[in-house]
SESEFI-290658 format. One record per residue: x, y, z negated of N, C-alpha, C in turn. Coordinates in steps of 0.001 Angstrom, whole numbers, plus 524288, in hexadecimal, padded with zeros to 5 digits. Example, Ala and Ser with C-alpha at 12.3 -4.5 7.8 and 13.67 -1.06 7.14 Angstrom:
// SESEFI-290658
833867E9C67E1888300C7EE6C7E188833907F31C7E188/832327F7367E458835667FBDC7E41C832648001E7E142/
//
This chain:
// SESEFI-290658
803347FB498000080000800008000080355804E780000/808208067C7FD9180BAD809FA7FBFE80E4D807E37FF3B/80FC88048B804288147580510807458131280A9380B56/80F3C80B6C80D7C81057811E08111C811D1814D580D3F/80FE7814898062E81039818E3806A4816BB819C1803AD/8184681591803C281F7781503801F18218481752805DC/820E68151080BD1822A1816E180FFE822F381D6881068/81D2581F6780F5981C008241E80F8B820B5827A680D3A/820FA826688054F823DC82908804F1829B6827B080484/82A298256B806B083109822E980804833788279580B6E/830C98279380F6C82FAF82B75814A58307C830A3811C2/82D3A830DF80E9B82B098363C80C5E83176837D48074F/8326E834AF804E68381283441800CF83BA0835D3803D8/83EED831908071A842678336F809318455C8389A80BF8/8412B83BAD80EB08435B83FBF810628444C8450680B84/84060842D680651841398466D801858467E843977FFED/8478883F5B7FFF484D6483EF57FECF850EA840307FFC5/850E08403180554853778434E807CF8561C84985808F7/8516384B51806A68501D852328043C84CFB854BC80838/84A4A850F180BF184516853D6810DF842028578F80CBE/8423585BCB80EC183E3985DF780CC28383085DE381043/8399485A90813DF8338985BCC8183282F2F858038155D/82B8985B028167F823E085828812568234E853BE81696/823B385069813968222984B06814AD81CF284A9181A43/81C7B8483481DF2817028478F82002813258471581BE9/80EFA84AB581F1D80A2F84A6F81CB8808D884CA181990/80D81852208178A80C7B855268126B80A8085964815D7/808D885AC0819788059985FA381B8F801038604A81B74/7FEB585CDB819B87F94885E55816BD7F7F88607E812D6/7F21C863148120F7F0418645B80D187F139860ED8096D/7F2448619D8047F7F05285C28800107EA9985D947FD85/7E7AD861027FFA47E3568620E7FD707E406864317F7AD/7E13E861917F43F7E31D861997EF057E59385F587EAD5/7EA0285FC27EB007ED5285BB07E86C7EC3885C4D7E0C6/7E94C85F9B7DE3F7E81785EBE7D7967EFB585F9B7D71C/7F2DA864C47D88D7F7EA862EC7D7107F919861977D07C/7FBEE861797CECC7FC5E8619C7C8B58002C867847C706/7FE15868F57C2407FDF586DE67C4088054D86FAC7BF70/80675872797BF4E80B73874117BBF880A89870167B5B8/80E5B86DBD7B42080E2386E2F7AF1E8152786B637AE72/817B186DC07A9C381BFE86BEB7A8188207A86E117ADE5/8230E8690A7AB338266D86B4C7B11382379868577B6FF/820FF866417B8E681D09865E67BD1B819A78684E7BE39/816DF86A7D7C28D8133286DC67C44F8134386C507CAF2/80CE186C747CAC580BB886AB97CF6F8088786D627CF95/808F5872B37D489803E0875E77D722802FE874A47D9DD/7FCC8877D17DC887FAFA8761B7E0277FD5B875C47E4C2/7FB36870F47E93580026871757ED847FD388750F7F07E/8013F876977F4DC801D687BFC7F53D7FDC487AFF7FB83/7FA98879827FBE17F75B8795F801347FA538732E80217/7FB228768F8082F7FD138703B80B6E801C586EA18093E/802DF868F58097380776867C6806AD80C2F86A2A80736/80C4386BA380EC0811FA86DD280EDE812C4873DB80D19/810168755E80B528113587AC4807F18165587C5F80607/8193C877938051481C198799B802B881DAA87BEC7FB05/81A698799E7FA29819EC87AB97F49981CEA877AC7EF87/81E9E879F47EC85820D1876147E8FE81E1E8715D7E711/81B3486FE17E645818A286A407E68D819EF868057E8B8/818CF86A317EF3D81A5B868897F3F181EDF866A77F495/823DD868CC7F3308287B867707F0DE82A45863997EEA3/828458624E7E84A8264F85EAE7E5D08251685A717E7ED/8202E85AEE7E88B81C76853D97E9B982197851BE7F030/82268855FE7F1908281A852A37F64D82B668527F7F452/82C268544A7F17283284852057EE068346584C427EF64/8394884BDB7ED7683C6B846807EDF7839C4842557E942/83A53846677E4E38398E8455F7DFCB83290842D07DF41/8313A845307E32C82A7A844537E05782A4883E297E5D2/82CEA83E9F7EB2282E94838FF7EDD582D55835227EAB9/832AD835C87E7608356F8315F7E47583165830AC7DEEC/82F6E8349F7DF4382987831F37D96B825E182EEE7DCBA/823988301E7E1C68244582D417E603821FB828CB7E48C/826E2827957E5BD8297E8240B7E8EC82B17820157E36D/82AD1821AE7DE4482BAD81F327D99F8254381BF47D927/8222681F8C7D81C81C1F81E5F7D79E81AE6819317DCBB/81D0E81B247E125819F1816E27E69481D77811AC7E2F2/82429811B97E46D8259280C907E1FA824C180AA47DD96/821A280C297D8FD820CF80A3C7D58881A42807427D5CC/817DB80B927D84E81221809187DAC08137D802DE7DDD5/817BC805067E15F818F37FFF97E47481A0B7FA527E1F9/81D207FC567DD908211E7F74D7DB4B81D4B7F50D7D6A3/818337F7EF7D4EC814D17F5817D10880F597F2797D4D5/80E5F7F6917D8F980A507F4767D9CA804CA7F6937D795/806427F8157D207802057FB1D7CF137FE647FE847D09F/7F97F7FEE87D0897F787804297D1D57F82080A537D072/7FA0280F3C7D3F27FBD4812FA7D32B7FB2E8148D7CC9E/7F54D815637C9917F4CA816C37C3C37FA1E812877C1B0/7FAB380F767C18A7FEDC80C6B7BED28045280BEC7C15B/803DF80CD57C46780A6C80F277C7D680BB78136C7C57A/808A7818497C53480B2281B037C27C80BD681C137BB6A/80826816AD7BBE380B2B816F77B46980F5B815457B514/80F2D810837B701816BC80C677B89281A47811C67B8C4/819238130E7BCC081E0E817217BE0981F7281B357BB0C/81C5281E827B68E81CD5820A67B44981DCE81D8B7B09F/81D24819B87ACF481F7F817507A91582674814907ABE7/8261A813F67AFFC82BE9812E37B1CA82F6E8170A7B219/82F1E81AAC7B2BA82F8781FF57B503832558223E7AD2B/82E64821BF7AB4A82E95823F27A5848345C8208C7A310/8324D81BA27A41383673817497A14883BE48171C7A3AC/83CB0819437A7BE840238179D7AB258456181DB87AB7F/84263822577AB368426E825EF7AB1B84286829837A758/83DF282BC37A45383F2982F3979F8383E2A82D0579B10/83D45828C77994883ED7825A079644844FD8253A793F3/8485C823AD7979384F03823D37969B850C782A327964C/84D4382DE3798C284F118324A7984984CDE8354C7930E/848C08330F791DA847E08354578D40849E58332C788DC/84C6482DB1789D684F1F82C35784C88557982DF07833E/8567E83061789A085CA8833CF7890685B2A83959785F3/8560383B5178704855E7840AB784FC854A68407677FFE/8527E83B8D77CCE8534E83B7F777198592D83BC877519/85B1783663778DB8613183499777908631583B5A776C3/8646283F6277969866BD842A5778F9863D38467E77735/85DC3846B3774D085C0B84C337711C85F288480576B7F/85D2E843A676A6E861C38416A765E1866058428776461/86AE68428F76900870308440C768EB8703D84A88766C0/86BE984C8D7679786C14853F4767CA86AB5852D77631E/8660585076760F8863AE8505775BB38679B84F3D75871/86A8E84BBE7593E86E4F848827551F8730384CD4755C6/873A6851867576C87B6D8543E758B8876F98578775533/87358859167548E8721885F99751558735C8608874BFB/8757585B927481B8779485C917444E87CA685CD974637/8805685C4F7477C8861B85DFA74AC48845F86466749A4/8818B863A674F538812F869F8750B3880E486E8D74BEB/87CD086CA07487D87A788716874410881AD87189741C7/8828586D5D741548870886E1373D2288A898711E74109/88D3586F52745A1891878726C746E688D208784974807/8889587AED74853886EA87F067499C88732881BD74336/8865787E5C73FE8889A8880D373A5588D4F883AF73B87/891708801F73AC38965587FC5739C1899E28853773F4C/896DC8861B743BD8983F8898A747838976E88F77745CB/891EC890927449488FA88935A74176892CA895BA73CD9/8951B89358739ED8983F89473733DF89E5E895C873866/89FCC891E273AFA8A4E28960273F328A33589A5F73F87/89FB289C0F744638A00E89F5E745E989DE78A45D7424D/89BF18A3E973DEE89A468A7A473BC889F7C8A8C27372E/8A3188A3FD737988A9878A6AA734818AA9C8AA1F73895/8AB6C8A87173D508AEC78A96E741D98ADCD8B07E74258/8A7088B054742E48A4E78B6887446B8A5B98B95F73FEB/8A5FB8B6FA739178A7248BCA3735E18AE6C8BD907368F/8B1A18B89C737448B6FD8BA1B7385D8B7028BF3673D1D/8B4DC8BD69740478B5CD8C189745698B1DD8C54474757/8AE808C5817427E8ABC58C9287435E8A6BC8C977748A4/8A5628C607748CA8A3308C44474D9289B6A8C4A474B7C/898848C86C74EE0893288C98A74F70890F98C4D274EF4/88B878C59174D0B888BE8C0C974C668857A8BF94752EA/887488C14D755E08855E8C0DA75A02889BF8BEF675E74/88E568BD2575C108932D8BC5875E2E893D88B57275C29/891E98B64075672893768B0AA7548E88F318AE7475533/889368B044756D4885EB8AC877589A886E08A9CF75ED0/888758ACD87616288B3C8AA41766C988DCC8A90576465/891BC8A6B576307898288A5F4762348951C89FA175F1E/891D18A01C75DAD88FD289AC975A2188C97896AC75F65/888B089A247618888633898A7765E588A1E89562768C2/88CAF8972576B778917E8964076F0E892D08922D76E3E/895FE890F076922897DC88DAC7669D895178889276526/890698896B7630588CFE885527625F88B01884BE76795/889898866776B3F887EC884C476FAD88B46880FF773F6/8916F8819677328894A487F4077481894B5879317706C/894008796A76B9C8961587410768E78911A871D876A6D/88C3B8735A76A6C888E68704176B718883F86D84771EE/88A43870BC775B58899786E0F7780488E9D868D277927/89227869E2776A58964886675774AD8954D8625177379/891498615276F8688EBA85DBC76CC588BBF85AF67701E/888D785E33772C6883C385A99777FA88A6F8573477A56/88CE185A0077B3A891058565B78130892D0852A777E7E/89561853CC777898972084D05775D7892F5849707766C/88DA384BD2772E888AA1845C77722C8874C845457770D/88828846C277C038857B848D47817088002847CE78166/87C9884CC077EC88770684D6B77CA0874D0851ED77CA3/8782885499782CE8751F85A537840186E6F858FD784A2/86E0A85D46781428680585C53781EA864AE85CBC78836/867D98605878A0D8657C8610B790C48648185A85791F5/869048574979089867858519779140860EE84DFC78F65/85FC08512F78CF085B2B84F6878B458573C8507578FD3/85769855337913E85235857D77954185384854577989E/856FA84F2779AF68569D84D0879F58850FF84BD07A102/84FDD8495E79D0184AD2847BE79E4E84636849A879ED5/8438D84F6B79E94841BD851C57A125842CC853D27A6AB/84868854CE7A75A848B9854A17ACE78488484FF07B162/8483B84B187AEA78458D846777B1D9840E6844F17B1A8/83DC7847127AC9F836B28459A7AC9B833E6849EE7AE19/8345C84E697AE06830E4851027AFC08325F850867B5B2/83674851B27B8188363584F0E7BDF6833FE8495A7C087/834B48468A7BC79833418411A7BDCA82C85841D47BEFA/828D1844C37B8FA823D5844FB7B9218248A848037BE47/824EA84D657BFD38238D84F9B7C3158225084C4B7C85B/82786849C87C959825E6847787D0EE82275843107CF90/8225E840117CCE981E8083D337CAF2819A083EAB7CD09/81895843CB7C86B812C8845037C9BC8115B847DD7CF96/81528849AD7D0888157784B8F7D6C18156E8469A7D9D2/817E6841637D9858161383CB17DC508118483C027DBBB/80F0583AFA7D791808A0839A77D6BD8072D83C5B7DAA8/8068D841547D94C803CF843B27DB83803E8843C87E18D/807AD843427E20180837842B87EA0B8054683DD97EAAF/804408396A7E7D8801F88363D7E92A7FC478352E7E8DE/7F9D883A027E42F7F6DF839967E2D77F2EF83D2B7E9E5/7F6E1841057E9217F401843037EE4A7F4A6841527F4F4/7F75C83DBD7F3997F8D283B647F9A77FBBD83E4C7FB95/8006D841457FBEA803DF842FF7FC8C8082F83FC47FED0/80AA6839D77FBB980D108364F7FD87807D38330E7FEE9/8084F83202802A2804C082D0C805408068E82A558086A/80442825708072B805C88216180C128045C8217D811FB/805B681F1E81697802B781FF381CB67FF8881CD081D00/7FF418164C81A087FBCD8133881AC57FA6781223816DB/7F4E080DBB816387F42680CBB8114A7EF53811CD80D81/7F1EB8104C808057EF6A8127C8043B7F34E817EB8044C/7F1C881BFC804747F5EB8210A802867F5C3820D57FC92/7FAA0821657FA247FA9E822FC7F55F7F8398249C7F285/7F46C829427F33B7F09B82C1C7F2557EB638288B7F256/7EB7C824ED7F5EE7E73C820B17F4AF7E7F181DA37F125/7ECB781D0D7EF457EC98818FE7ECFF7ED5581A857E6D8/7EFBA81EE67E5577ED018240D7E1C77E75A8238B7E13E/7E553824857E31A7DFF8824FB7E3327DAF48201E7E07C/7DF9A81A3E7E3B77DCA3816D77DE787E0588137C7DC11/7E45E817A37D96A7E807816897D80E7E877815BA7D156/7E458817F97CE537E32D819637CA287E0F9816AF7C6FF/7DFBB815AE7C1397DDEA8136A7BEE37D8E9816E97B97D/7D68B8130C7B8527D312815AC7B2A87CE8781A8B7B5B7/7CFC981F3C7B1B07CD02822817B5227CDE0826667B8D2/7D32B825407BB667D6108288A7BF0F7D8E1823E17C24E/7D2C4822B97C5467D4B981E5F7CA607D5E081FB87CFE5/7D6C3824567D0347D9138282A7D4527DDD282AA57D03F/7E2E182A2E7D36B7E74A82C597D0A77E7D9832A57D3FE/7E46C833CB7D88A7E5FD837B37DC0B7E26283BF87D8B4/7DFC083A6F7D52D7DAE883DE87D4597DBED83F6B7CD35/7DB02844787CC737DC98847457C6367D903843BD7C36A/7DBB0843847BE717D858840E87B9B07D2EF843DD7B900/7CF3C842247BAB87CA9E846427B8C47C7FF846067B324/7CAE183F137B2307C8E983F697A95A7CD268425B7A724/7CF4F8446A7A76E7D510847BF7A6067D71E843757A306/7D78383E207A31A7D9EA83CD579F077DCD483CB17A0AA/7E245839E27A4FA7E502839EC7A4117E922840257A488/7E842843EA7A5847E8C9849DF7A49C7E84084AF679E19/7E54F848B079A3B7E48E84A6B795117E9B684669792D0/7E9E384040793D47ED5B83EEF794407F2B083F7F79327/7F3C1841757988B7F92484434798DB7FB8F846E8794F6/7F62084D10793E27F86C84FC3792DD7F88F84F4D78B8E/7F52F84AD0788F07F66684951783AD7F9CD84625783C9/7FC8B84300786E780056840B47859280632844DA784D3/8056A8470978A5A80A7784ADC7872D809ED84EA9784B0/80532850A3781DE8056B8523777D308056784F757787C/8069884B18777D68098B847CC775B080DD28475F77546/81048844C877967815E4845D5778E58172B84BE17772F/8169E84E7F778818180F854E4775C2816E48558B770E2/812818533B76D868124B852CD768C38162D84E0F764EC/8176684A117697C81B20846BE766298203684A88766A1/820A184D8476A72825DC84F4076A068267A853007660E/821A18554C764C1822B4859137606282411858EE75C5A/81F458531375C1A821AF85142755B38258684F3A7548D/8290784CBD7589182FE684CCA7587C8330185057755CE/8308E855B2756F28351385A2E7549A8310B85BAF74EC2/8350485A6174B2A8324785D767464C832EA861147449E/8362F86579748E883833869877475D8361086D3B74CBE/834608702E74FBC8348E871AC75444835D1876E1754EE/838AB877827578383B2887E187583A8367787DF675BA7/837478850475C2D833488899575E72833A388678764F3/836F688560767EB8366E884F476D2A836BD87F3D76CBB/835BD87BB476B1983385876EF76B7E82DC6876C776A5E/82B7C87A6F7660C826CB87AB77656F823B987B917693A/824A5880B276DC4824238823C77142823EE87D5B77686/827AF87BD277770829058771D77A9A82560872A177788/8243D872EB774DA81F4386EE7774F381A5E870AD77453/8175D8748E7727E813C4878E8774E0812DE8778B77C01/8175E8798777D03815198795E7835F81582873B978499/8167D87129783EA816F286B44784CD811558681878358/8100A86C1377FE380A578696D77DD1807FA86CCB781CC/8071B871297838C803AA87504787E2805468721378CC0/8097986D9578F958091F86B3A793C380642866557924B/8068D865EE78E588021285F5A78EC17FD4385EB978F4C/7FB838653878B807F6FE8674F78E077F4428688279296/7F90086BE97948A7F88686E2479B0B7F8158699479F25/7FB7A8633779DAA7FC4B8608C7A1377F52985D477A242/7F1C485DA579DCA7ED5185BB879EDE7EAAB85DDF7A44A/7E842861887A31B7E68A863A87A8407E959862E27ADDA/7EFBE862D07AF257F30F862197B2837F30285CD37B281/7F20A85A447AFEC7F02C853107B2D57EC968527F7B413/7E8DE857737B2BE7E33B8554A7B4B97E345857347BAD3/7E67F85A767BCE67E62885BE77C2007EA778596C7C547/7EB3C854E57C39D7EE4A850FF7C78B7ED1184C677C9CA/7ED8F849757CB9D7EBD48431B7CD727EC99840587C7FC/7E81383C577C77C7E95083A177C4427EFB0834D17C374/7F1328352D7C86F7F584832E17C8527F9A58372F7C505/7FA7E83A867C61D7FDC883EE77C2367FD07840667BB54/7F82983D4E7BBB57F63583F417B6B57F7F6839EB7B547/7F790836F77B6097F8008309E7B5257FE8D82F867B337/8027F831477B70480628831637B60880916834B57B1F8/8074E83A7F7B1F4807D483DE17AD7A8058183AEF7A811/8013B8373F7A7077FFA0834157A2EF80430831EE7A0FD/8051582E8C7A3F780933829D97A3DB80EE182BAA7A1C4/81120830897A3798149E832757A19C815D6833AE79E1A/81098837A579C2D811EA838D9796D68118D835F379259/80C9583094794B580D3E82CAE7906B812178297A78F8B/813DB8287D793D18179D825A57939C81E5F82AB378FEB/81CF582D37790A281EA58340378FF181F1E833F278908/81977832A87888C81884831C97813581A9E82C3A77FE9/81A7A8272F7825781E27823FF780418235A824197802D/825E5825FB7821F82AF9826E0783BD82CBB82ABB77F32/829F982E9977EE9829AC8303677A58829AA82E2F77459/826D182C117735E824E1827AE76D5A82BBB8244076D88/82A3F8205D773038311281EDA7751E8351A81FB777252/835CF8247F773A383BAD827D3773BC83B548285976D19/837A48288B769908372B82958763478398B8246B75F17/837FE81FA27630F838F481B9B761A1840F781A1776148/83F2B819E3759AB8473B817E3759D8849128144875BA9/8460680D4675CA58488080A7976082849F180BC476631/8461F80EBB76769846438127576C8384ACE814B376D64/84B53817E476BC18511781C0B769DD855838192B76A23/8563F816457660C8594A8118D7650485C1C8109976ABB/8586680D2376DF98570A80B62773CE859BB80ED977527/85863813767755A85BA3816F177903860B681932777B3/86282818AF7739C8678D8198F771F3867C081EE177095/86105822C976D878602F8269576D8386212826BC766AE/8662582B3C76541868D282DB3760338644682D0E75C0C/863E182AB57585D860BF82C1D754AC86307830D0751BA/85D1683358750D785DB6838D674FF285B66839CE74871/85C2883DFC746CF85B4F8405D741DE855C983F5074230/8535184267744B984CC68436D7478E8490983D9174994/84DD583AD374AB984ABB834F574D058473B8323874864/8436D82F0A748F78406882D50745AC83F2C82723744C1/84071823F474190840A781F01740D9839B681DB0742E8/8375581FDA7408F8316F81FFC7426D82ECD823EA74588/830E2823C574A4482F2B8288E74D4A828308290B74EC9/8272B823A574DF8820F38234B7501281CEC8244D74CFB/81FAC823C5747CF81B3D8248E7421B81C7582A1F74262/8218F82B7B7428E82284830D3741928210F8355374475/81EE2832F174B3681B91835A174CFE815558363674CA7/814DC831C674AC980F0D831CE748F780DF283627744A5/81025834A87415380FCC837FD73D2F80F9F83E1473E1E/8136F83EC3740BD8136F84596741DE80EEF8473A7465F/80D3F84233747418087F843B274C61804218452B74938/803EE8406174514800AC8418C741E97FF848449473EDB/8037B846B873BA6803DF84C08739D28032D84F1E73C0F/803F4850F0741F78047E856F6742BE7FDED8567A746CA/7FC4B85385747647F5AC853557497F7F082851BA7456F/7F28384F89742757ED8384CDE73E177EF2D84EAA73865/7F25385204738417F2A7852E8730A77F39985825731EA/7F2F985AE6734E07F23286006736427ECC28625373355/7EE89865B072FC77E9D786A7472BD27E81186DA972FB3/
//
């Protein structure tokens, strides 16, 4: 059933590998109304811009190499299960998760650990610099606006000293946002080309047909928006979840973490409505993520886990991380005056 439409985009890959920038056959039509998905986080999808070849950043996008090869991930995994599309794209997103930001999220503990575990070092030699330079500035007479650089400087140099012995620059941590939010993005930009027939096959079932009774429960069309909002309400309580487990992680929260989770709670919000104006294949997959998103999470809490990964036990780490999240869940929603 999927051999035209492998062929199709084989045809269609290669010359993006290549670096063609020319629109594929068959993109000179209207798409009518494509429901785009609209800005949220770092993804945003406006409306397309008339006829496809417009020219528009979308336009850009959904031809990308990158959104190909999501592709072209989704067809061979459809291919190699057999499964019907609703369950192809759980497979692939639970493969995708496990295979992918799974190992990357267990390096970015490994090294917030290494940072967690040097900050008693640090306080002490930021003592001990401090009591120098404040001999140093009454010997030589030196402004308090001379020995606060002169301390800066100094501590800004040993610390990053410290990241290069135990090699635990924190920039090392953000890897993994710069591979998942790209990963989600062409993702959902694949769905979606498929959802609207965009990639299609020449013979046979087109993609888009097969989208269509591709679905399961009460969203047995994957081309068509959730109209029970559930899986859109979904979404957007699961990762307001995860944002509340992350909170209760820190028992201390500075002013711009507070903030950074404020707006983090206003996108989980915002993301309800923005699943409701997509194919339910996009909404389906955005589900899957973040659940899989919140285990990975619970995961990463777990000390045999840690262990496994050869992640530093820390001051902050918790022999009972699961009671100990209960508890503070419980406290800060149900024993509230």
């Amino acid at each position: 059933m999927l051999c035209g439409a492998r062929q199709q985009l084989r045809r269609r890959l290669l010359p993006a590998l290549l670096g063609s920038r020319g629109c594929p056959a068959g993109r000179g039509e209207p798409l009518g109304n494509p429901n785009p998905l609209l800005p949220v986080a770092a993804c945003a999808y406006g409306a397309a811009a008339g006829p496809a070849g417009a020219g528009g950043w979308y336009e850009t996008l959904a031809t990308s190499a990158p959104a190909h090869w999501a592709e072209a991930v989704l067809l061979g995994a459809q291919d190699a299960t057999g499964l019907p599309w609703w369950a192809s794209i759980i497979v692939t997103t639970t493969a995708l998760r496990s295979a992918v930001t799974l190992p990357l999220a267990a390096y970015q503990h490994y090294i917030l650990a290494k940072v967690e575990n040097l900050q008693p070092e640090i306080k002490m030699i930021a003592k001990n610099l401090n009591y120098d330079i404040a001999l140093r500035a009454k010997q030589l007479g030196w402004s308090k606006r001379l020995s606060r650089l002169t301390y800066l400087n100094n501590m800004r140099r040993i610390v990053s000293e410290l990241y290069i012995r135990d090699n635990c620059h924190p920039f090392k941590a953000t890897l993994l946002v710069w591979i998942q939010i790209p990963m989600w993005i062409f993702m959902s930009v694949a769905l979606r080309n498929f959802s609207l027939g965009i990639t299609d096959s020449e013979g046979g079932f087109s993609i888009r047909e097969q989208f269509s009774t591709g679905g399961v429960l009460w969203f047995p069309d994957l081309t068509l928006l959730d109209s029970t909002w559930i899986l859109p309400i979904s979404v957007g309580m699961l990762n307001l979840l995860i944002v509340e487990i992350f909170a209760l992680q820190k028992l201390e929260m500075s002013r711009f973490h507070k903030y950074v989770t404020h707006f983090a709670r206003g996108i989980s919000v915002l993301i309800i409505p923005i699943a409701a104006t997509v194919p339910s294949s996009i909404a389906l997959y955005w589900f899957c993520s973040s659940f899989l998103g919140l285990l990975q999470n619970l995961l990463l809490r777990s000390p045999g886990f840690r262990q496994l990964c050869h992640i530093p036990q820390t001051r902050s780490q918790s022999d009972t991380p699961y009671k100990d999240l209960f508890a503070a869940f419980y406290a800060k929603f149900f024993l509230r005056k």
